[in-house]
C-alpha positions in Angstrom: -26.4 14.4 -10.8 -25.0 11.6 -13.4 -22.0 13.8 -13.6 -21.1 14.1 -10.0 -21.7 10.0 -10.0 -19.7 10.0 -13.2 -16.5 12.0 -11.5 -17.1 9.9 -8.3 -16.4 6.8 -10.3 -13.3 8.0 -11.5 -12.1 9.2 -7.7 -12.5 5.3 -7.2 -10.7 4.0 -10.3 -7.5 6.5 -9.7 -7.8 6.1 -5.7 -5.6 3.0 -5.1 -2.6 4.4 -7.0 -2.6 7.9 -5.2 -3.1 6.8 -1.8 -1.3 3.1 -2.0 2.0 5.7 -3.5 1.5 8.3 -0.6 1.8 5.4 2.0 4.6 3.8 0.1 6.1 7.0 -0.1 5.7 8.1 3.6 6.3 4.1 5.1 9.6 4.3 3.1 10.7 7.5 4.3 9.9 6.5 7.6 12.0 3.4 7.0 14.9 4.9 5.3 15.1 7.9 8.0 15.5 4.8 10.3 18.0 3.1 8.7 20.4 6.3 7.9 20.4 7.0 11.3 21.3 3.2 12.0 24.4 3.6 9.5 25.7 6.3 11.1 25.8 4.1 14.3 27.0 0.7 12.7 30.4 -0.4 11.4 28.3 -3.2 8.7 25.0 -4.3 7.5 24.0 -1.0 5.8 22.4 -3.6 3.1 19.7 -4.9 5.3 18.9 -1.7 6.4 18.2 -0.3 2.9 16.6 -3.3 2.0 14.0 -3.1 4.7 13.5 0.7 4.1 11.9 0.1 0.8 9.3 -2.7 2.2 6.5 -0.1 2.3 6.9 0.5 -1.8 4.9 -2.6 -2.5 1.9 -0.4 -2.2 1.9 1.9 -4.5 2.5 -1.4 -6.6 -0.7 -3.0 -5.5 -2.6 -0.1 -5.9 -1.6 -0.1 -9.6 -2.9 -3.4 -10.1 -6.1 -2.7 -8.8 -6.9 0.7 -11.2 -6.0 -1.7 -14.4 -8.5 -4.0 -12.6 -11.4 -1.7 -11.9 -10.5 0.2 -15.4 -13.3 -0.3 -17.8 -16.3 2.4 -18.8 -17.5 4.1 -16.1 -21.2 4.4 -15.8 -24.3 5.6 -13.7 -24.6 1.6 -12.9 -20.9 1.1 -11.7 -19.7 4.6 -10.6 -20.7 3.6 -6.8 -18.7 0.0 -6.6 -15.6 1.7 -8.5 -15.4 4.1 -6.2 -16.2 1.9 -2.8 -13.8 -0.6 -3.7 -11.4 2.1 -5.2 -11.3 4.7 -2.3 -11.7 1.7 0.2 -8.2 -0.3 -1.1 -6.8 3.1 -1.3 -7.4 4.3 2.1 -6.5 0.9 3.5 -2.9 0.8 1.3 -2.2 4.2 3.0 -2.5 3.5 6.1 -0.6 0.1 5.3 2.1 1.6 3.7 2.5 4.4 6.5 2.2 1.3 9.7 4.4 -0.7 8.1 7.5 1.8 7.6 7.0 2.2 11.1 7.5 -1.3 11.5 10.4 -1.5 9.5 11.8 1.6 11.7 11.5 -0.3 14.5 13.1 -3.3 13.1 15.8 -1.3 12.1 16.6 0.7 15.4 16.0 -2.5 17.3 18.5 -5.0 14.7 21.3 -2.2 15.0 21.9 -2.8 18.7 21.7 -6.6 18.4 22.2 -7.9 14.7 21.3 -11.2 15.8 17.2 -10.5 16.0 17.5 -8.9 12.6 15.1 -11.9 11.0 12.8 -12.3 14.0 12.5 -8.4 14.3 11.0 -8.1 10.4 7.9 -10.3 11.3 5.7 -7.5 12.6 6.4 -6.0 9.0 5.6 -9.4 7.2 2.0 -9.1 9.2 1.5 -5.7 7.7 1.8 -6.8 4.8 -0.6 -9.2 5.0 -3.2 -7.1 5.8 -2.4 -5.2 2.8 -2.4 -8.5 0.9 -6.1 -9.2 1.9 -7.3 -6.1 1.0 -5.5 -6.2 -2.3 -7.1 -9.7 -2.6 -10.6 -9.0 -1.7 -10.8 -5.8 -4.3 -9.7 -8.0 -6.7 -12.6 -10.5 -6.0 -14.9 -7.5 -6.0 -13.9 -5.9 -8.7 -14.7 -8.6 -10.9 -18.5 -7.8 -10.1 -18.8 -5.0 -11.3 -21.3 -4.3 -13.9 -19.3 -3.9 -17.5 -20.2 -1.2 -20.2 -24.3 -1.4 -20.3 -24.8 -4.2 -17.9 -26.8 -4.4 -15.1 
């Protein structure tokens, strides 16, 4: 039984990093399939459109921080917090990563037919983030109680 605890603490220490790169990786695709399609239909402003097509990455970036956060030894006692918090922060940089590429598609599409709401149309990808943010955030506060090597 330890061992299946054991192996769940380590699906919660590598969790952020898998799923925040799979939404990073599918937001930016998302994005990026946008913004080639918005090329082919502008004359200018290809920049902005890349730019905005690699929003999504900063998950995958978050979810790295978090692992080096929750890294330490992984025992009976901590197993179950590493891998709530872990799977948890993963799972919500996913989904994240995946809503706000669709954002950023939609800013996109919308900006190439009137480059004058390019700013104003990134805000719904700027609140995406912040959810992302706050769960980044509030691992990071739980992380730190976690039981160390021993402790209780």
């Amino acid at each position: 039984m330890n061992e299946l605890v054991i192996a769940l603490g380590w699906l919660g220490l590598f969790a952020p990093v898998a799923l925040g790169a799979i939404g990073s990786v599918m937001g930016c695709a998302i994005a990026g399939q946008a913004a080639i399609g918005a090329m082919l239909e502008t004359e200018s402003g290809y920049g902005r459109f890349i730019g905005l097509s690699v929003l999504p990455s900063s998950f995958v970036i978050y979810g790295i921080v978090l692992m080096f956060t929750l890294q330490r030894e992984i025992t009976a006692v901590n197993a179950g917090g590493l891998m709530g918090i872990g799977l948890l922060a993963g799972i919500a940089l996913l989904f994240t990563g995946i809503w706000q590429g669709r954002t950023c598609a939609s800013a996109i599409n919308a900006s190439k037919e009137k480059p004058e709401i390019f700013a104003l149309s990134i805000a719904p990808s700027a609140i995406v983030e912040g959810f992302g943010v706050f769960v980044f955030i509030f691992a990071l506060v739980l992380s730190g109680s976690l039981p160390e090597v021993g402790g209780v």
